[in-house]
C-alpha positions in Angstrom: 152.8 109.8 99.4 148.8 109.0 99.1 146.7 112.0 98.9 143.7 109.7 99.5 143.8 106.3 101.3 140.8 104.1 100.8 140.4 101.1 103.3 137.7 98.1 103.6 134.9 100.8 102.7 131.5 98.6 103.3 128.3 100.1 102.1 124.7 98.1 102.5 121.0 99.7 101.5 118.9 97.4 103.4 119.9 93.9 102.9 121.1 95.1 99.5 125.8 95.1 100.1 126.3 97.3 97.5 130.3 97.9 98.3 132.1 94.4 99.8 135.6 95.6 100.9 136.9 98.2 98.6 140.2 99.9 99.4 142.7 101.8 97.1 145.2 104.7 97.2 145.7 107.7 94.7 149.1 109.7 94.4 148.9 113.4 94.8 148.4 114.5 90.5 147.0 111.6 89.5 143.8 110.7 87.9 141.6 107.3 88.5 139.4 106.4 86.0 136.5 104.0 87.5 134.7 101.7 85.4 132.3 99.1 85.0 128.7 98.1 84.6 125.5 100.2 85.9 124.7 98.8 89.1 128.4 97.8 90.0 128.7 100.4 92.6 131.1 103.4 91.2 128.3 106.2 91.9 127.3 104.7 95.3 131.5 104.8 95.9 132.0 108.6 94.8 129.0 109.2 97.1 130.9 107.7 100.3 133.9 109.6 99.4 132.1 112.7 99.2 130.2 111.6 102.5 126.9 112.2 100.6 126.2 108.5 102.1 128.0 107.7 105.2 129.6 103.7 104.9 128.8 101.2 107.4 132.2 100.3 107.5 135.8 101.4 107.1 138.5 104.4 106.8 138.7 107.4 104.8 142.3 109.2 104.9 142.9 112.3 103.0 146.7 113.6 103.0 147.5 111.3 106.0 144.6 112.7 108.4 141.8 110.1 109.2 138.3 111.6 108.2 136.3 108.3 108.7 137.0 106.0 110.4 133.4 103.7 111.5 135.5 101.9 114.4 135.5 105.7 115.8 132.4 107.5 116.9 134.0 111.1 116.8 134.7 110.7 112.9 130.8 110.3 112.6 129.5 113.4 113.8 127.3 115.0 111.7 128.6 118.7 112.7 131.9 117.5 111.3 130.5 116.6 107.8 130.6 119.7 105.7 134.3 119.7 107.0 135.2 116.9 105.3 133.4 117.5 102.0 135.7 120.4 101.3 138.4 117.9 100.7 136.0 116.6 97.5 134.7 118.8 94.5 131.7 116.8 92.9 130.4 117.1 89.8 127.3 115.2 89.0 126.1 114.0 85.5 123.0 115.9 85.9 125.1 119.3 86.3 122.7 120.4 89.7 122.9 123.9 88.9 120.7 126.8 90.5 118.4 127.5 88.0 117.7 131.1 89.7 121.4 132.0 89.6 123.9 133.2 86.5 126.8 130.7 85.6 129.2 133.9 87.7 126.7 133.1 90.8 126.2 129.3 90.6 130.5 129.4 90.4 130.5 132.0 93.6 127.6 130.3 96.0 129.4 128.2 98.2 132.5 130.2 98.7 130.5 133.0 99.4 128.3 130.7 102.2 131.5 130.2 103.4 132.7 133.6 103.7 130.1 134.3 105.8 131.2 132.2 108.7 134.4 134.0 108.9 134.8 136.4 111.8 136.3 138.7 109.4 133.6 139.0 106.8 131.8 141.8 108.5 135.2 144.1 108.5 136.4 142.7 105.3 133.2 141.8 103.0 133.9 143.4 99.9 137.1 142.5 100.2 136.4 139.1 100.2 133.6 138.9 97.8 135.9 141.0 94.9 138.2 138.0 95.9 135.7 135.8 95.6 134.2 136.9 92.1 137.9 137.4 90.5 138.6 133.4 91.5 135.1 132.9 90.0 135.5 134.7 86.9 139.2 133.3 85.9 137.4 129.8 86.1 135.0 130.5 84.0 137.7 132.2 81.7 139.6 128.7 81.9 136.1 126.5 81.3 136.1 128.7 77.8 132.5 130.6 79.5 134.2 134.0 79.7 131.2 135.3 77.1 128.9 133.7 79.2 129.2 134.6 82.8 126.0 136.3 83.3 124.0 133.7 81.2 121.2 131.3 83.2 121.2 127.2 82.6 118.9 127.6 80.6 120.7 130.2 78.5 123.3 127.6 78.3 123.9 124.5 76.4 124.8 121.1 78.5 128.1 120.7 77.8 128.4 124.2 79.0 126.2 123.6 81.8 129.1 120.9 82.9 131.6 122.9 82.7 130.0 126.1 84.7 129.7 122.5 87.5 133.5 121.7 86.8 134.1 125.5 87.7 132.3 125.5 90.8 133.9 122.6 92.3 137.0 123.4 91.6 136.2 127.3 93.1 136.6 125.6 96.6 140.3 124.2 95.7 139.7 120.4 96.9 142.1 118.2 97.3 140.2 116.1 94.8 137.3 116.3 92.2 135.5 113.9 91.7 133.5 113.0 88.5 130.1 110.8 88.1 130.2 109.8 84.9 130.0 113.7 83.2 129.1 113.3 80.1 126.2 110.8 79.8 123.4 113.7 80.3 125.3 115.2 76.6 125.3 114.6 73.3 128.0 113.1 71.1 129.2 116.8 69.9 128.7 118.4 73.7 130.9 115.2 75.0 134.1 116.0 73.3 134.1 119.9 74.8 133.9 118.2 78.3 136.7 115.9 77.7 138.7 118.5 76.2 138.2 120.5 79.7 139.2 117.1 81.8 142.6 116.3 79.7 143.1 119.8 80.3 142.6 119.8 83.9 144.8 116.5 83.9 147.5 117.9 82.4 147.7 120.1 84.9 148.0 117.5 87.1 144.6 118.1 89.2 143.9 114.8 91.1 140.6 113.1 89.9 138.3 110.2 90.6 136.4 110.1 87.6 133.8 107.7 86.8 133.3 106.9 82.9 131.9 104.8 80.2 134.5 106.4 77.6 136.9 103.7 77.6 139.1 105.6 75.4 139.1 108.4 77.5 140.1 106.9 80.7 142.7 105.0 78.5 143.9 108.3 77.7 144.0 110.0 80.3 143.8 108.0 83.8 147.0 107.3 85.6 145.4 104.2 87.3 142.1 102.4 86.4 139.6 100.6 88.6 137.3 97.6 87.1 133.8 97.2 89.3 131.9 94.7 89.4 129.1 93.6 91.7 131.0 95.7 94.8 134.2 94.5 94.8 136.9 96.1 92.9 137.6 92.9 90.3 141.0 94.6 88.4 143.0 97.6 89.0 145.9 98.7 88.1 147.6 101.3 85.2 145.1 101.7 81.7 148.0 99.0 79.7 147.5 96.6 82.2 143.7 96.6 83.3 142.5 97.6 79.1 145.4 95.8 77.3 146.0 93.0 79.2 142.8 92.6 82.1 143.7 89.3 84.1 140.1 88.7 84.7 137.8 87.0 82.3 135.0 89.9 84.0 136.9 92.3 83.1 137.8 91.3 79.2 134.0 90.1 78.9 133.1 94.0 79.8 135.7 95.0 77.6 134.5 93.4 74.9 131.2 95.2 74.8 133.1 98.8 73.9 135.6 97.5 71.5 
């Protein structure tokens, strides 16, 4: 059964289409690697997914219930939003932590926001906040940060910057997390410690959307790869088929630039 259902998304900036009719599925544990060319559309994708930008057209499903559907006004409310962002963990390439907070904090902030809306927090808050900081610190155990909890960003290097972001989406137990390509912001050295983290996180078999220029990487490690190019989703289909034998002379011409 498809955790995530993907149909006829449509996405224009102005005049600009920058998504023409993209639609896919992804099985419960597995991981999508999405490549292709700056400007093809894979960021502007993840964005609609995680309803940062809403599409001018088409359906969303996650685990069979419909969260967008553009043909129906009550999927478009803007109260109902946040909702349906819980079902995506994010992490950018730019790692978008609080400057102000510890890696401990940055990992607890949202849950913590959350909390608060409960009509139990008042009777139960340190209940829920020790909850909340054991879940917080046991990431940050698995990310490898467990010496560096109550360290700033700035304390931090960048690949352990990324993986203080991997730890905070993955605090709020989405359905799926979602990557934007997260390790162009590091350094060749930094790169590998992040990959180690998302093999990891594989294995485990964490569904992902994850957005790379590491061709080896998403050969490695994606169940199903995605080929962009100008909007449309050119090739798609397991990393033997779309990297060992791509159908599309787009797709072997962008190929060949990596080999």
């Amino acid at each position: 059964m498809s955790i995530l259902e993907v149909e006829h998304i449509k996405k224009s900036f102005g005049k600009t289409e920058v998504l023409k009719d993209i639609s896919f599925n992804l099985e419960q544990g597995e991981v999508l690697s999405i490549i292709g060319s700056s400007g093809s559309g894979k960021t502007t994708l993840l964005r609609c997914l995680n309803f940062l930008e809403m599409p001018n057209k088409g359906v969303i499903r996650v685990n069979n219930e419909i969260l967008l559907d553009t043909e129906n006004p009550e999927t478009l409310k803007e109260s109902e939003v946040r909702k349906k962002r819980l079902h995506f963990g994010l992490v950018f390439q730019s790692f978008n932590l609080f400057p102000q907070y510890t890696a401990l904090q940055n990992v607890m902030l949202a849950r913590e926001l959350l909390a608060k809306e409960r009509p139990d927090f008042k009777a139960n808050r340190k209940e829920i906040l020790d909850e909340i900081r054991v879940n917080a610190e046991e990431l940050l155990r698995q990310m490898g940060l467990e010496d560096r909890m109550n360290n700033y960003p700035h304390q931090l290097s960048g690949g352990q910057c990324q993986r203080v972001a991997i730890a905070r989406a993955l605090a709020l137990q989405p359905d799926i997390l979602c990557f934007d390509e997260p390790t162009s912001a590091l350094d060749p050295e930094l790169t590998g410690e992040v990959l180690r983290v998302l093999r990891n996180l594989a294995d485990k078999k964490t569904t992902m959307i994850i957005v790379t220029h590491e061709m080896a990487f998403a050969k490695d490690v994606a169940s199903q790869v995605i080929f962009m190019d100008d909007g449309h989703i050119l090739e798609q289909g397991t990393p033997e088929q779309v990297f060992d034998n791509p159908k599309m002379e787009r797709t072997k011409q962008f190929l060949s630039s990596y080999s």
